[in-house]
C-alpha positions as CSV (number, residue, x, y, z in Angstrom):
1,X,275.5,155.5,249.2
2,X,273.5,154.2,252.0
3,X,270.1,155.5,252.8
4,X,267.4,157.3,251.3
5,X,269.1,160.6,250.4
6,X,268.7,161.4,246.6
7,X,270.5,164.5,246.2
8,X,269.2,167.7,246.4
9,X,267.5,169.2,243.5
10,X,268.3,170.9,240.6
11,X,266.5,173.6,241.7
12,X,268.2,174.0,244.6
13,X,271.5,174.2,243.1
14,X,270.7,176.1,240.8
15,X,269.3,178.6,243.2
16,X,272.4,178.5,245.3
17,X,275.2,178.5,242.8
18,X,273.7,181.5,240.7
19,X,272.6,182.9,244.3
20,X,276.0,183.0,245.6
21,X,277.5,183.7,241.8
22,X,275.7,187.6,242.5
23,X,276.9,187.6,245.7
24,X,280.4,187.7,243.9
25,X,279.9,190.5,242.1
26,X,278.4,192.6,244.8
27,X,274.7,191.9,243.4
28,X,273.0,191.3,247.2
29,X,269.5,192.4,245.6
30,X,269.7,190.2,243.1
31,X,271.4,187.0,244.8
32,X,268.8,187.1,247.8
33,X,265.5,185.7,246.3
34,X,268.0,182.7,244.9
35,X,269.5,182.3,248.0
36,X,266.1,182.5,250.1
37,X,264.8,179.7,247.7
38,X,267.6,177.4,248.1
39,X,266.8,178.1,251.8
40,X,262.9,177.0,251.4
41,X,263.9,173.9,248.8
42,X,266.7,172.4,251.2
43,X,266.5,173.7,255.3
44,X,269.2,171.7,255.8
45,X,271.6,173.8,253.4
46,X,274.1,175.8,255.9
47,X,275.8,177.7,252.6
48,X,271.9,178.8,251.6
49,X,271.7,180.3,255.1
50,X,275.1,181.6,255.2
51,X,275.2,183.2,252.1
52,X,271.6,184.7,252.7
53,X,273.0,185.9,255.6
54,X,275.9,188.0,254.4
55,X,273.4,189.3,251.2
56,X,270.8,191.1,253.8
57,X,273.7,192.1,256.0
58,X,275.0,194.0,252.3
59,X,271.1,195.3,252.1
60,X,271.7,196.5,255.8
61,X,269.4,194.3,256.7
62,X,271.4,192.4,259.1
63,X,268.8,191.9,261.8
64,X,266.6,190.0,259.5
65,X,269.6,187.6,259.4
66,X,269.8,186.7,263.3
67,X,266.3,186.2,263.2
């Protein structure tokens, strides 16, 4: 691999795969703070976003989402 890119961290996988594991079982309330911290840990993460997305949509919070 060229460049300085070290992988992102375990926290941030962690946070995403258990975030979007509750998002499989219809667990919105519970996958949001996961996803929102994969969001802080890595900006860059479009499945952090999109997955965050579709959890406050669930929590009728869908404005939050476009925002």
């Amino acid at each position: 691999m060229v460049g300085d890119f070290t992988g992102w961290s375990g926290g941030t996988l962690f946070a995403l795969e258990n975030g979007t594991r509750w998002m499989q079982q219809n667990k919105a309330e519970v996958a949001l703070p996961l996803l929102e911290k994969a969001v802080r840990l890595d900006p860059t993460l479009e499945e952090a976003y999109f997955q965050a997305g579709k959890a406050l949509a669930l929590l009728g919070r869908g404005q939050e989402a476009d925002a």
